[in-house]
C-alpha positions as a Markdown table, in Angstrom:
| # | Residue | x | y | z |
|---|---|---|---|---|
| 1 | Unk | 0.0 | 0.0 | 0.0 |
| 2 | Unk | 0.9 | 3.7 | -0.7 |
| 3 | Unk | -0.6 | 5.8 | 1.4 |
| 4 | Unk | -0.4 | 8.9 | 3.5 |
| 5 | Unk | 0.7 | 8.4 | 7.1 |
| 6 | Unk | -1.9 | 9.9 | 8.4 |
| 7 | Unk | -4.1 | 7.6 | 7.1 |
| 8 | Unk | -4.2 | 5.1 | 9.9 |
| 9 | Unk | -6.9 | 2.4 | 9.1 |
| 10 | Unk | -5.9 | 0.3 | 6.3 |
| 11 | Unk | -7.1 | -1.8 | 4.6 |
| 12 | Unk | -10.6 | -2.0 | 6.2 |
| 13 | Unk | -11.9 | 1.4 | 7.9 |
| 14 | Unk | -13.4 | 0.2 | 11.8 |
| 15 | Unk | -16.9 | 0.2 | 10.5 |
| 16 | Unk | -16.3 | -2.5 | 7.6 |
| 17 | Unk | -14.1 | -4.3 | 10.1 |
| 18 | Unk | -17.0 | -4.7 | 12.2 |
| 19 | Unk | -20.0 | -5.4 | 9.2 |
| 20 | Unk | -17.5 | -8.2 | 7.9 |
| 21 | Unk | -16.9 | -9.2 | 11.9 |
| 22 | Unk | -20.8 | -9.3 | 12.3 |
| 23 | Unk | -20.8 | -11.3 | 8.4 |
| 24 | Unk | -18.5 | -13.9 | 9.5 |
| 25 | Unk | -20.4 | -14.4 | 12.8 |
| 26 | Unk | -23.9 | -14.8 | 11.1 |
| 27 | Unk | -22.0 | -17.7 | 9.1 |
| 28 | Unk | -21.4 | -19.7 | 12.3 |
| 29 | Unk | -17.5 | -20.3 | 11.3 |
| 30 | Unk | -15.3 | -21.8 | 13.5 |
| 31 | Unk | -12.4 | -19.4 | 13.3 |
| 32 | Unk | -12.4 | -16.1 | 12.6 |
| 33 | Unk | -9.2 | -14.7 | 11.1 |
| 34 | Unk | -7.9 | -11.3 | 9.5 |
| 35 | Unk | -5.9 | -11.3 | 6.4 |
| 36 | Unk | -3.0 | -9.0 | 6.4 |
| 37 | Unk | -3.6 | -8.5 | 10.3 |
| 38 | Unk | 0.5 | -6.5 | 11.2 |
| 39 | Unk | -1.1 | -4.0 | 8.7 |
| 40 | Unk | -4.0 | -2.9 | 11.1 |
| 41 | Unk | -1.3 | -2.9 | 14.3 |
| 42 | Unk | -1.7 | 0.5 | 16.2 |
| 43 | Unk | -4.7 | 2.0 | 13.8 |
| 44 | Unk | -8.1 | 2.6 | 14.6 |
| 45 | Unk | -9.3 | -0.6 | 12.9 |
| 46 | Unk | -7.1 | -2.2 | 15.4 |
| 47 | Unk | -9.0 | -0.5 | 18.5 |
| 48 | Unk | -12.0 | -1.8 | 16.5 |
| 49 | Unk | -11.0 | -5.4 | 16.6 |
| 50 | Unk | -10.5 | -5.0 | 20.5 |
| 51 | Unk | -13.8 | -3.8 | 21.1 |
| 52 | Unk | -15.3 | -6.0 | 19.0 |
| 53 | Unk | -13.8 | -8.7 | 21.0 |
| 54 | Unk | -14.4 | -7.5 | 24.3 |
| 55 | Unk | -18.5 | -6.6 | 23.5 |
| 56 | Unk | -19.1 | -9.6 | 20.8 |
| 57 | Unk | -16.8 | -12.5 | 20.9 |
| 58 | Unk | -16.1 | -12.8 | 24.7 |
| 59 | Unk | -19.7 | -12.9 | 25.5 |
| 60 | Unk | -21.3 | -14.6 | 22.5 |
| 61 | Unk | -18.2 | -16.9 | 21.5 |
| 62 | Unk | -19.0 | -19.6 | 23.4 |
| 63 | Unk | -22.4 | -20.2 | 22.1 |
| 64 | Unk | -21.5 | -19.5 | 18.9 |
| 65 | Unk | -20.2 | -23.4 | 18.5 |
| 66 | Unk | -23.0 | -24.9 | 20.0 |
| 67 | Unk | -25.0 | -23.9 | 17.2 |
| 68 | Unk | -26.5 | -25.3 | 13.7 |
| 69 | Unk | -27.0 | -24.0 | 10.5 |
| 70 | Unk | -30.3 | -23.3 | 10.0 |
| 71 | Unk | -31.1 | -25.8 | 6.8 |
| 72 | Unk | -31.7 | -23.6 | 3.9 |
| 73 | Unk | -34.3 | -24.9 | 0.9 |
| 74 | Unk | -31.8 | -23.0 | -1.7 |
| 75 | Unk | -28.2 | -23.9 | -3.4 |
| 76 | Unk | -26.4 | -21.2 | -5.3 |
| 77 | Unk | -23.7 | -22.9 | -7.7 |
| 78 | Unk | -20.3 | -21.6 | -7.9 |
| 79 | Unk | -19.5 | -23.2 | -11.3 |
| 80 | Unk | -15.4 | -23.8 | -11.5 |
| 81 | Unk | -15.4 | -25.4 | -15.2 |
| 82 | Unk | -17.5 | -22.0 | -15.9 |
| 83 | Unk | -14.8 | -20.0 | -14.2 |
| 84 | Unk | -12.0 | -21.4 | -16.2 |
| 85 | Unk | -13.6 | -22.2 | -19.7 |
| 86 | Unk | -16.7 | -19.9 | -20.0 |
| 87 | Unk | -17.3 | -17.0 | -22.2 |
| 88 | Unk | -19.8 | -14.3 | -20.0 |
| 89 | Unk | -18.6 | -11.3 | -19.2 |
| 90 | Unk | -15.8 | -11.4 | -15.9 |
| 91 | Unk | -15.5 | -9.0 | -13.1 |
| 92 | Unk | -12.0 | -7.8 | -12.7 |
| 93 | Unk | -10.0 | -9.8 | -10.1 |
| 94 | Unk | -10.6 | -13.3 | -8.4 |
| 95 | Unk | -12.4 | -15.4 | -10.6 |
| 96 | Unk | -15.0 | -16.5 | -7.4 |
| 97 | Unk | -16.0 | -12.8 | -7.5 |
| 98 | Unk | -18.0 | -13.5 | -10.7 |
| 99 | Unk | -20.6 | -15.0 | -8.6 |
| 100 | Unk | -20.6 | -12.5 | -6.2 |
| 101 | Unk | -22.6 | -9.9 | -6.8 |
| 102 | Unk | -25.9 | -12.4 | -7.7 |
| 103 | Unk | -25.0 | -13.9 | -4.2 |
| 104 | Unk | -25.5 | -10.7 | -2.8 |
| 105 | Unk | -28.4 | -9.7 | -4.5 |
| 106 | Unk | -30.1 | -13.2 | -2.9 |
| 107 | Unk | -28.7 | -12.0 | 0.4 |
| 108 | Unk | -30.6 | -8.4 | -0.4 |
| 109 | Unk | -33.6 | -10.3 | -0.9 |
| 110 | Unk | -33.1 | -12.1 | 1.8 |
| 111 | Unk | -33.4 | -15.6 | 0.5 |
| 112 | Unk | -31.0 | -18.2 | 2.4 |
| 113 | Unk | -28.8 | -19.9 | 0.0 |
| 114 | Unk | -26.1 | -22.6 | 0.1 |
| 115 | Unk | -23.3 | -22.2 | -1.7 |
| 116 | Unk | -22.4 | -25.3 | -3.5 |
| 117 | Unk | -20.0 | -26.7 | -6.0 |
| 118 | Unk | -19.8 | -28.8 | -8.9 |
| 119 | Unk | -18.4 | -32.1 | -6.4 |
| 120 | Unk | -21.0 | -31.4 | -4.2 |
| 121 | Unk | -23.4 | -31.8 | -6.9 |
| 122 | Unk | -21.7 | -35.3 | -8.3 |
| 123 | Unk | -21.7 | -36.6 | -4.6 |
| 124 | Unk | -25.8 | -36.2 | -4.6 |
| 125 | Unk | -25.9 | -32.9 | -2.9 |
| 126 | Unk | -29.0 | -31.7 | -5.0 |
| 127 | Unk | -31.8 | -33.9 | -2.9 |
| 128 | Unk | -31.3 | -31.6 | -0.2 |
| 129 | Unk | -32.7 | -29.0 | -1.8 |
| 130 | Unk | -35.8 | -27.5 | -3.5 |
| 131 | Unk | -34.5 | -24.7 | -5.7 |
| 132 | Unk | -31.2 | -24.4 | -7.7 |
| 133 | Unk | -29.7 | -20.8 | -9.0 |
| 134 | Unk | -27.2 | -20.9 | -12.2 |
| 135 | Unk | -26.1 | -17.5 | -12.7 |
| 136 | Unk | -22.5 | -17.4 | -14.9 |
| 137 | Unk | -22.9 | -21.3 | -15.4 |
| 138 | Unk | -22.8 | -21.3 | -19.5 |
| 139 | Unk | -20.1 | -24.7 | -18.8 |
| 140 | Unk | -20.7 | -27.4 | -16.9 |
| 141 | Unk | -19.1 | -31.0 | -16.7 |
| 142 | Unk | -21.6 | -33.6 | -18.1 |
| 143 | Unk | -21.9 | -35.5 | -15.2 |
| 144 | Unk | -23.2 | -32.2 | -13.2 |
| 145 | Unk | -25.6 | -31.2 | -16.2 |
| 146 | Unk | -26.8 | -34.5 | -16.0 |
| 147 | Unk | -27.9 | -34.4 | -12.4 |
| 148 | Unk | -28.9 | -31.0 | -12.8 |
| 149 | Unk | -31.4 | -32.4 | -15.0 |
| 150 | Unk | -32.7 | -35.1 | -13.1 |
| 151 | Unk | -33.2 | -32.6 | -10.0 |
| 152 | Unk | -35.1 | -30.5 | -12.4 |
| 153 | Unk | -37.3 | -33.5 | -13.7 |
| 154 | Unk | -37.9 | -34.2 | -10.0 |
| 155 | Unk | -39.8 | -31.3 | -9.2 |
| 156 | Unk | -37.2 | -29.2 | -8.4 |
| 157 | Unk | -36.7 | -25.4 | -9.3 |
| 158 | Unk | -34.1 | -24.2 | -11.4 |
| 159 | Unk | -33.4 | -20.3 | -11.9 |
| 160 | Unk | -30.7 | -19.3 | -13.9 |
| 161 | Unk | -29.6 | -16.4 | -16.2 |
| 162 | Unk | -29.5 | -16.0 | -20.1 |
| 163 | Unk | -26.2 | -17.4 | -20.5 |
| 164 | Unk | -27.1 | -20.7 | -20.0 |
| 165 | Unk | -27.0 | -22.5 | -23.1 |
| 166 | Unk | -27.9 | -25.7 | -21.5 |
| 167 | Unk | -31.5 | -27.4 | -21.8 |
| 168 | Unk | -32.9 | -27.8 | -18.6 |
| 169 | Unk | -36.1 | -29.1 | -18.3 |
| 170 | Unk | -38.2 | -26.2 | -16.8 |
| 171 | Unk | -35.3 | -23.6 | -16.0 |
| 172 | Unk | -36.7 | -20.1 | -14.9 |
| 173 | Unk | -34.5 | -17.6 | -16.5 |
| 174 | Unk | -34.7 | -14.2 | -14.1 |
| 175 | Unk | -35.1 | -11.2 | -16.1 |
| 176 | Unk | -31.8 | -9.0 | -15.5 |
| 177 | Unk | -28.8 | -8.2 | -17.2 |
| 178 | Unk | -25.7 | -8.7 | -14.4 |
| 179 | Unk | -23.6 | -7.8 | -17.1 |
| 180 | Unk | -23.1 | -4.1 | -15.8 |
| 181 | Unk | -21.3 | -5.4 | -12.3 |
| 182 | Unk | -19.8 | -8.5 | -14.4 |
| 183 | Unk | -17.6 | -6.1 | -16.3 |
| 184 | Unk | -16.3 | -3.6 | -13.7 |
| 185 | Unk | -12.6 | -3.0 | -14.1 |
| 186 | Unk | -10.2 | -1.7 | -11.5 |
| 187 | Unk | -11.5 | 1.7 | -10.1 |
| 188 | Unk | -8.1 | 3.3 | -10.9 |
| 189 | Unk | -7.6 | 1.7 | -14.1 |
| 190 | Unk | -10.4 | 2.9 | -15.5 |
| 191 | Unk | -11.2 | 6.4 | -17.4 |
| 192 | Unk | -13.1 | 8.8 | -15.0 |
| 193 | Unk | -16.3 | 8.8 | -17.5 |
| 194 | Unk | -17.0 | 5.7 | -17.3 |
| 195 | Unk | -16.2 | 4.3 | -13.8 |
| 196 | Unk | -19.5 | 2.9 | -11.6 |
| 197 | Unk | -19.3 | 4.4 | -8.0 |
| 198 | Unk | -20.2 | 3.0 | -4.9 |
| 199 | Unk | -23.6 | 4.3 | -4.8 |
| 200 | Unk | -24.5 | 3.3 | -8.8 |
| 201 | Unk | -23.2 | -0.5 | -7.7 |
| 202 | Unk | -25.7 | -0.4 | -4.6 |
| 203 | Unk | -29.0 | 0.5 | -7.0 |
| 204 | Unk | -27.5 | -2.1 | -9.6 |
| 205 | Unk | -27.4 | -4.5 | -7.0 |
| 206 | Unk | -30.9 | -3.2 | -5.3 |
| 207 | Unk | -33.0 | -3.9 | -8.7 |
| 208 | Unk | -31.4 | -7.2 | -9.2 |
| 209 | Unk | -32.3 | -8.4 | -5.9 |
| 210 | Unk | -36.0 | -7.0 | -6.9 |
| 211 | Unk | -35.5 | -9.4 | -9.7 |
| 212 | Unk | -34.8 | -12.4 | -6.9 |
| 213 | Unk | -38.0 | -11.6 | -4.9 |
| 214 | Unk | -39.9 | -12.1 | -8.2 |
| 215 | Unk | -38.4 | -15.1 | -9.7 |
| 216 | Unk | -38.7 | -17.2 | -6.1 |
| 217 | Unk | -42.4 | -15.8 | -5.2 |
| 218 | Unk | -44.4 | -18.9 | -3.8 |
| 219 | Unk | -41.0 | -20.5 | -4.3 |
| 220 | Unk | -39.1 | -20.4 | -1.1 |
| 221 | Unk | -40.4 | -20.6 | 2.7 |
| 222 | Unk | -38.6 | -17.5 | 4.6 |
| 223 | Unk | -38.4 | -18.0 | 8.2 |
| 224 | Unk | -37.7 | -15.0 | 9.0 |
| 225 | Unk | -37.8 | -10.9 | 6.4 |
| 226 | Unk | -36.8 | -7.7 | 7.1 |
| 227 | Unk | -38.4 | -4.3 | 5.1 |
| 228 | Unk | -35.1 | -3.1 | 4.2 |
| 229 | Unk | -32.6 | -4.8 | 1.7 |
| 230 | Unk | -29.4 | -3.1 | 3.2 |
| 231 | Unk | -30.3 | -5.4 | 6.5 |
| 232 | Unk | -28.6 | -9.5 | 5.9 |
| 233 | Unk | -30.1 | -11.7 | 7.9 |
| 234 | Unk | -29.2 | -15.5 | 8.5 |
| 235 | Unk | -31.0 | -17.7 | 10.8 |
| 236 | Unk | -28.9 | -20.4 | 13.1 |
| 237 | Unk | -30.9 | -22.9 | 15.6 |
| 238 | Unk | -30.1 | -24.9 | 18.4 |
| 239 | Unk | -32.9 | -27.8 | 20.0 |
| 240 | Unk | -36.0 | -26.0 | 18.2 |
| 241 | Unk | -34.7 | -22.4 | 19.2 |
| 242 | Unk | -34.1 | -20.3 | 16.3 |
| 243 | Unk | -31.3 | -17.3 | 16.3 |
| 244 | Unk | -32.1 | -14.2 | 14.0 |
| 245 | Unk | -28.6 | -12.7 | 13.0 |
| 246 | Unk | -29.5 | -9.1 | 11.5 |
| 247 | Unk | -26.5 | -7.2 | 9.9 |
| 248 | Unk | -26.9 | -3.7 | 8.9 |
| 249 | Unk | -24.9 | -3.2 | 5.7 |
| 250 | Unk | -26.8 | 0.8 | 5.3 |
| 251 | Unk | -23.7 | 2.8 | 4.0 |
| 252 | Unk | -22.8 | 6.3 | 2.4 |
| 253 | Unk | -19.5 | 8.2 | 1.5 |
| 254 | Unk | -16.9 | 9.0 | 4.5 |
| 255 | Unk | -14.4 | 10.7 | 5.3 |
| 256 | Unk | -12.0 | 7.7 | 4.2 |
| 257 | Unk | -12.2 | 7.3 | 0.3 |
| 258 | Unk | -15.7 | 9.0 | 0.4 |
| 259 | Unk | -14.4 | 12.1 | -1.7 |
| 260 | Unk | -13.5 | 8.9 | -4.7 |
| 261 | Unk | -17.2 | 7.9 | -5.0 |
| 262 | Unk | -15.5 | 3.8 | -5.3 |
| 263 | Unk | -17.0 | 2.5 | -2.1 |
| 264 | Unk | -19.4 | 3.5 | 0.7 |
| 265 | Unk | -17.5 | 3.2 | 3.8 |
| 266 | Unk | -19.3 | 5.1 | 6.6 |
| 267 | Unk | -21.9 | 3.1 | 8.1 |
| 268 | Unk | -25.3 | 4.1 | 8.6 |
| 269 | Unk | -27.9 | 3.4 | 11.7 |
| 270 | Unk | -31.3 | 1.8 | 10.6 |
| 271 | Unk | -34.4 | 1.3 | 12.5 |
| 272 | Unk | -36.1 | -1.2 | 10.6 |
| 273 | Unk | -39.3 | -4.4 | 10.6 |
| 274 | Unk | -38.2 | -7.9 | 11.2 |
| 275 | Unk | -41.1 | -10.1 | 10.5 |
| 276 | Unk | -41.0 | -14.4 | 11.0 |
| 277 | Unk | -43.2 | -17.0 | 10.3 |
| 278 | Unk | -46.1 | -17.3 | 13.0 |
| 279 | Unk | -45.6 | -19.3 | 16.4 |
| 280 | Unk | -46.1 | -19.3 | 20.2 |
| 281 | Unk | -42.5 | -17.7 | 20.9 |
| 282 | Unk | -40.8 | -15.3 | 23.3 |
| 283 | Unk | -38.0 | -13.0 | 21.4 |
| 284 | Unk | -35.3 | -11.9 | 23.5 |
| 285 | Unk | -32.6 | -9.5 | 21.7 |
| 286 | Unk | -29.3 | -11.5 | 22.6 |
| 287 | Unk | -27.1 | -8.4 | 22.6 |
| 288 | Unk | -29.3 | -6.2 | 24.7 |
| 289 | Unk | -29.9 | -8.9 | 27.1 |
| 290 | Unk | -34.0 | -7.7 | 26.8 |
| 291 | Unk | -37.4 | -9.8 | 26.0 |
| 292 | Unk | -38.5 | -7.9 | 22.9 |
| 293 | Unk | -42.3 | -6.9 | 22.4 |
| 294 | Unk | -43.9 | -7.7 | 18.7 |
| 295 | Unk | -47.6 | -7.8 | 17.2 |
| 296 | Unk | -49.1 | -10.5 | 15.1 |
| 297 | Unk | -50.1 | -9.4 | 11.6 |
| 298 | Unk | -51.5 | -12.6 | 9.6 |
| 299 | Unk | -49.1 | -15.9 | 9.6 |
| 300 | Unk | -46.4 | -13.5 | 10.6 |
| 301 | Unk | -45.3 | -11.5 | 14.0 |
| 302 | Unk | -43.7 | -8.4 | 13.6 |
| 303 | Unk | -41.5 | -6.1 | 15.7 |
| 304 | Unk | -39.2 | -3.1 | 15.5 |
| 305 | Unk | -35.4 | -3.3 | 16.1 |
| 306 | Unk | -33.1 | -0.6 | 16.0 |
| 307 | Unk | -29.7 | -1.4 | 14.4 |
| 308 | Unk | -26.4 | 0.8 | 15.2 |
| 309 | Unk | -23.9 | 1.8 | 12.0 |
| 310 | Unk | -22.3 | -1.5 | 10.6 |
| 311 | Unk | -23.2 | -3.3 | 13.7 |
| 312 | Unk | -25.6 | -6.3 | 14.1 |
| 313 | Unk | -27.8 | -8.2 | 16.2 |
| 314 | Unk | -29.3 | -11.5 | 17.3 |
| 315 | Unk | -32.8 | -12.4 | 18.3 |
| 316 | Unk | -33.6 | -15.6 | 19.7 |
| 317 | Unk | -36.8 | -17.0 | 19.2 |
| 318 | Unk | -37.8 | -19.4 | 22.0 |
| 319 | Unk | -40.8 | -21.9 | 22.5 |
| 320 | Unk | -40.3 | -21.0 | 26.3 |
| 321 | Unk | -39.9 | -17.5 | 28.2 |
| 322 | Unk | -37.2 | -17.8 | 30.7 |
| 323 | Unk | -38.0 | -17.5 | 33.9 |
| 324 | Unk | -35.4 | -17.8 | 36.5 |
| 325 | Unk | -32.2 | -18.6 | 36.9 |
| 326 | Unk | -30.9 | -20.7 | 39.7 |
| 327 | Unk | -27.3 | -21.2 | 40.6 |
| 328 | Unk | -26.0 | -23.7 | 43.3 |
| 329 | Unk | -22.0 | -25.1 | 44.5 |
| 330 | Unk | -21.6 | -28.5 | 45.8 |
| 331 | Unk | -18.3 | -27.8 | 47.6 |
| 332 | Unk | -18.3 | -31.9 | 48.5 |
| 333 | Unk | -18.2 | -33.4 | 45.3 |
| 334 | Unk | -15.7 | -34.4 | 43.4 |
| 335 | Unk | -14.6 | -32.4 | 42.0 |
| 336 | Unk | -16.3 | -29.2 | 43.7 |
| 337 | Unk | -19.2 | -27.9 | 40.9 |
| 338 | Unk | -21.2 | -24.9 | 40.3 |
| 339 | Unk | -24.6 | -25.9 | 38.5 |
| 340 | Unk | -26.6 | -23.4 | 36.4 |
| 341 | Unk | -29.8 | -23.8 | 35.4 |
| 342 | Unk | -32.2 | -21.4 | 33.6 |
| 343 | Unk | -35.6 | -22.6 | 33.2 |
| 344 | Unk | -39.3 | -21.7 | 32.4 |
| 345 | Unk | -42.0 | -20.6 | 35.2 |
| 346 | Unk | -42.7 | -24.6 | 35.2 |
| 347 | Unk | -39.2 | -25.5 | 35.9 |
| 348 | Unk | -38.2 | -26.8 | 33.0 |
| 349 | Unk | -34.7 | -26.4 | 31.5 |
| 350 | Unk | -34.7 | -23.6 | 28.5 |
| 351 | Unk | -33.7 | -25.3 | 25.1 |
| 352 | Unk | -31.4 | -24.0 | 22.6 |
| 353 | Unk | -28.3 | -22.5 | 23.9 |
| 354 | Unk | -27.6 | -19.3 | 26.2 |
| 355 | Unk | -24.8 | -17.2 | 26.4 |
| 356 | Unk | -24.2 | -16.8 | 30.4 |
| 357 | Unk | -21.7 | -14.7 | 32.5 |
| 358 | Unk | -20.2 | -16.3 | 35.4 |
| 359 | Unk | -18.9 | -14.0 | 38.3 |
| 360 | Unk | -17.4 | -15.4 | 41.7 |
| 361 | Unk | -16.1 | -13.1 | 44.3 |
| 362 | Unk | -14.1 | -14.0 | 46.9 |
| 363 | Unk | -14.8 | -12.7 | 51.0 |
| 364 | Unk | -12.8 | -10.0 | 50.3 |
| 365 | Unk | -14.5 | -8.5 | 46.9 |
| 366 | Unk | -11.7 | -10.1 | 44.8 |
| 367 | Unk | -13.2 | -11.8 | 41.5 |
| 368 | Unk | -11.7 | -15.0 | 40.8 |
| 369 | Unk | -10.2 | -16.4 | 38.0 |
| 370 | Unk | -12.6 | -18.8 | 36.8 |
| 371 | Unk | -14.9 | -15.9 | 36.4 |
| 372 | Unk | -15.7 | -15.7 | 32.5 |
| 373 | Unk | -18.3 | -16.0 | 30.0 |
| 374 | Unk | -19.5 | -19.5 | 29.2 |
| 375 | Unk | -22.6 | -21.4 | 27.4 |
| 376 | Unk | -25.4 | -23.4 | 28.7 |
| 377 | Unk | -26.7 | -26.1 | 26.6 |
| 378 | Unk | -30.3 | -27.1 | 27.0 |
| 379 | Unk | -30.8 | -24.2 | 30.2 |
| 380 | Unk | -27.9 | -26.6 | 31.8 |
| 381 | Unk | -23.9 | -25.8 | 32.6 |
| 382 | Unk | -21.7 | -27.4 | 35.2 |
| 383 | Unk | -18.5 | -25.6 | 35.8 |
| 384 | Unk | -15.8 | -27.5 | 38.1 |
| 385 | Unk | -14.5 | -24.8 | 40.5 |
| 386 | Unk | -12.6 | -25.1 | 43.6 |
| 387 | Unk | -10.8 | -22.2 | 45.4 |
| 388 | Unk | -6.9 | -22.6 | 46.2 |
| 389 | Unk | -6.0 | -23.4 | 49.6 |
| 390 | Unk | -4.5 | -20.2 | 50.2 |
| 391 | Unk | -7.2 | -18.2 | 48.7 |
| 392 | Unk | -9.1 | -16.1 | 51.6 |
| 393 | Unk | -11.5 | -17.9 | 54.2 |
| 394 | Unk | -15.3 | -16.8 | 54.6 |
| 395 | Unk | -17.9 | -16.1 | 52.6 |
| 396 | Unk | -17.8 | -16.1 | 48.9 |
| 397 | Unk | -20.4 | -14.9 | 46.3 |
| 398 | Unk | -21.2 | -16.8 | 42.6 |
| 399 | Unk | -23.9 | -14.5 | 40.1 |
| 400 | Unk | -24.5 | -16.1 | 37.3 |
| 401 | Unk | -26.3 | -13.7 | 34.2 |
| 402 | Unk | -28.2 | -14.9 | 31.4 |
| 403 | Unk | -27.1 | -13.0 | 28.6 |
| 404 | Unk | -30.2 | -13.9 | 26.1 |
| 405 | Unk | -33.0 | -12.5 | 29.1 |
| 406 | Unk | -30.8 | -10.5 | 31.4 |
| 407 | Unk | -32.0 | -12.9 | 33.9 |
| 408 | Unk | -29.9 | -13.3 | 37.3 |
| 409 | Unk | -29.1 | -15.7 | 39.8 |
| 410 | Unk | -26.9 | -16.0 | 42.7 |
| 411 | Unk | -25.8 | -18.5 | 45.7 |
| 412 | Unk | -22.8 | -18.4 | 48.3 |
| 413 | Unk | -21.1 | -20.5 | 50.4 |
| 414 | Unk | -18.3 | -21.1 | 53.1 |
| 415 | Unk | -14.8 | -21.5 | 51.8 |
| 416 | Unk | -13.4 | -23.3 | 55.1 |
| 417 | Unk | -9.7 | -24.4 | 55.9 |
| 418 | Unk | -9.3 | -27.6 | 53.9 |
């Protein structure tokens, strides 16, 4: 990079360093990793990252894992033989960016998709799925056209663009011409009349995601739509609880490389409509640690949420509204145990999986190491704890938090001579 010195948050400004944190989160990865990372050392982006861990992946990290992919009804192909021997038009760069921008206008429209690829397909991947989208697929190895067929034949849905040359029994062919993002060169190679900036890419990508919602109406069964298109959603699950992860991806021009019109890099707050599919369930906004309030309008229930610049956030949707949360040691076993247990007004363990904070105190106001954040399973966490011999006598405290509800619970006990 040549840049000025001043210039202290390359090559991601902090708020796209925390939409692509938020991204990568919604994914449910399991790593999470920063190319070029000595570059960001001592920049803003850098004091990002460390909030970002400290707020997000402290607390919520150790949920994250316990966590499923929501199963999604739709695969998008990334087409390698079209990458390497087709004729559309390319984007400039990495030849996986070709499908990018049709990826993105699914994500607009918010229809979940799979990304698959053409071995995936040969080793039967295509039963799993109701709907197929080819876009930049005009080559395809026989043996994947062949089962593309069949799928089709089956019943299945097949939506693809006009360079498919292929015959496919039924194929949809969506009504837009992608070559306008296909053939964007390099910003700086390219003469001033004729570049595309930041802001003529979003409405390029706005009406082809317009395109989407028409091509899979009556198609697809969306758990869960928002009112705006620059809000991404994905929807993870754990034992019948389903997690909402909203990530508002609102721009306009900075103060960074605002004044080039290329990208919008200065994130933008939204308040905005979620709506989900119809169901006896409590909504608790995970990162607020609040129950949230929403009407029913139809098969769907609706509420507000209020999303911060770049930022995101995650709603769990529970069969059961958590009630209390009870926190006992059994200093005798072996070895010594705290039990957590957050359950319903019945009594019964919560399902899914709950992000909890775990603070013990010693009898003289010291917290102890083993204080941290951890995960309950089921409304159930046992953590083995047993203080030092030459930590201090008397009483000690444990509160335990519930960092879906904001739910509390506490219990002491006697640390004795051993």
């Amino acid at each position: 990079f040549v840049a000025p010195e001043a210039m202290d948050h390359l090559p991601l400004n902090p708020d796209m360093t925390r939409e692509a944190m938020w991204l990568s989160l919604s994914r449910r990865p399991d790593m999470v990793g920063f190319f070029a990372y000595e570059i960001i050392a001592k920049t803003k982006t850098y004091d990002e990252l460390k909030k970002l861990s400290e707020e997000l992946l402290q607390p919520i990290g150790p949920m994250w894992k316990k966590l499923d992919r929501h199963k999604r009804e739709v695969a998008f192909l990334v087409s390698f033989a079209s990458q390497q021997f087709g004729r559309t038009p390319r984007a400039w760069g990495w030849r996986n960016r070709n499908h990018l921008p049709a990826y993105t206008m699914l994500q607009m429209a918010h229809i979940p998709a799979d990304i698959i690829f053409e071995e995936t397909i040969d080793a039967g991947c295509l039963k799993d799925y109701k709907t197929l989208v080819l876009i930049q697929c005009d080559v395809l190895p026989r043996s994947v056209y062949e089962q593309i067929a069949a799928f089709a034949k089956r019943g299945g849905t097949v939506i693809g663009d006009s360079y498919i040359k292929a015959d496919i029994p039924g194929m949809k062919r969506i009504d837009y011409d992608f070559s306008d993002l296909y053939t964007i060169k390099s910003y700086y190679s390219t003469p001033e009349n004729e570049r595309i900036t930041g802001a003529q890419a979003e409405e390029i990508l706005l009406n082809g995601s317009n395109k989407f919602k028409e091509a899979f109406k009556g198609k697809v069964d969306l758990f869960a739509d928002c009112d705006s298109p620059k809000v991404l959603l994905n929807v993870l699950e754990k034992s019948g609880v389903k997690y909402i992860i909203a990530v508002n991806d609102k721009r306009k021009y900075g103060d960074w490389i605002g004044k080039y019109k290329a990208v919008q890099e200065e994130g933008v707050a939204q308040d905005v409509k979620i709506r989900i599919k119809k169901g006896n369930y409590h909504l608790y906004d995970v990162m607020k640690h609040e129950e949230i309030k929403y009407t029913v309008n139809g098969d769907f229930i609706c509420f507000d949420l209020h999303l911060e610049p770049c930022a995101g956030a995650i709603i769990a949707v529970q069969p059961q509204e958590t009630e209390t949360v009870k926190v006992s040691y059994s200093p005798d076993s072996k070895p010594s145990t705290v039990k957590i247990q957050i359950t319903d007004a019945e009594g019964n363990p919560v399902k899914g999986a709950q992000p909890i904070k775990v603070d013990i105190y010693d009898s003289q106001g010291n917290r102890n190491e083993f204080s941290d954040y951890y995960a309950a399973e089921d409304g159930k966490f046992v953590l083995n704890f047993q203080p030092a011999i030459n930590e201090p006598l008397g009483l000690w405290k444990i509160k335990v938090m519930d960092l879906t509800s904001g739910k509390s619970g506490e219990t002491g006990f006697y640390n004795r001579k051993q």
